[in-house]
C-alpha positions in Angstrom: -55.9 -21.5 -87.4 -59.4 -21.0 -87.1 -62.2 -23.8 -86.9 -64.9 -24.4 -89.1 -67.1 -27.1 -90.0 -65.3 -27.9 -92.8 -61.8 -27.9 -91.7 -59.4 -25.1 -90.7 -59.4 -21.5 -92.1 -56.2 -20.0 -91.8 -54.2 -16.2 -92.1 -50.5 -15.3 -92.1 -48.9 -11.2 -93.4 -45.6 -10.2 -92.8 -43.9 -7.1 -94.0 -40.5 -5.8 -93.6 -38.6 -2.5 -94.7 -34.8 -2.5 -95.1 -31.8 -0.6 -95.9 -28.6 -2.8 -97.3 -25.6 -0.6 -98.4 -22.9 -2.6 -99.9 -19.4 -1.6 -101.7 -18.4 -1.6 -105.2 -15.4 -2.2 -106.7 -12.2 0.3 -106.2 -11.5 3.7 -107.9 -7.7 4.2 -108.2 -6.6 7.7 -108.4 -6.1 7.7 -111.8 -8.3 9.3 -115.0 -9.2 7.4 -117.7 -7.4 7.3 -121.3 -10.7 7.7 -123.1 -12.7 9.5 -120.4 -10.1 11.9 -118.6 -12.0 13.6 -116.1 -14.1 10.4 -114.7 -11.9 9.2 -111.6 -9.4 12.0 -112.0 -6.3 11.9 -109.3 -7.1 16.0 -108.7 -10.6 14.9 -107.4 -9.8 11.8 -105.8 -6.2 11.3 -105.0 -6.2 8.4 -103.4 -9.1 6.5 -105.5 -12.5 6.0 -104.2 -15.0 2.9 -103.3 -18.5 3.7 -104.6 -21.4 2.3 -102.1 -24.5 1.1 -103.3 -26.8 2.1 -101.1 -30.5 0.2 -101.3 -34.1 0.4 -99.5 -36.0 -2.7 -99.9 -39.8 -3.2 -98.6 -41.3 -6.4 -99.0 -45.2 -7.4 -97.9 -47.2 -10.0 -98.1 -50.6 -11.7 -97.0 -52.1 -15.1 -97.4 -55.3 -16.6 -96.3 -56.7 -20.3 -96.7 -59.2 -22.9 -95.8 -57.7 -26.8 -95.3 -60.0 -29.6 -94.9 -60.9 -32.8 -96.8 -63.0 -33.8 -100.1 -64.2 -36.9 -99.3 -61.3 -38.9 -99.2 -58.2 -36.0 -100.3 -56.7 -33.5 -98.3 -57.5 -30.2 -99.5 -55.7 -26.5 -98.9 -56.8 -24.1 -101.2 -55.7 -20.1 -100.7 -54.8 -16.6 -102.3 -51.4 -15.0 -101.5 -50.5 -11.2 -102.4 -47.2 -9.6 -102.2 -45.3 -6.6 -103.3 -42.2 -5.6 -102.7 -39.9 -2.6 -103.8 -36.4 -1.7 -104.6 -34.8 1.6 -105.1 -31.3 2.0 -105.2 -28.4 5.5 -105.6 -24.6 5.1 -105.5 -22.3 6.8 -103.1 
């Protein structure tokens, strides 16, 4: 916070940057009746467990002013964010 002579003026920002992978359901090694080559047991015997793999990046800023109208309490201030998602499977 910051002084002023009408009450306090104040600043927060934050960003942050992330990578989250997380799995999806199993793949047996089987094929499909109606799709026979998606999941096939020559390509994957065993089955497989797709991963989704994510990058996240979140930022923000805010800045205010607090201090009193005569007899109320006042905080007035402006936020901007942004953030971002993109995504593949694995």
């Amino acid at each position: 916070d910051l002084p002023t002579p009408a009450g306090k003026l104040y600043f927060t920002a934050g960003a942050q940057s992330r990578d989250a992978s997380s799995a999806a359901w199993a793949r047996g090694g089987v094929g499909s009746d109606d799709i026979p080559s998606r999941n096939s047991a020559a390509m994957y015997p065993n089955g497989f467990v797709p991963f989704i793999n994510g990058k996240i990046d979140d930022q923000y800023a805010t800045i205010g002013h607090r201090g009193q109208i005569g007899e109320w309490n006042a905080d007035f201030s402006q936020t901007y964010g942004y953030n971002k998602m993109m995504y593949d499977i694995s």
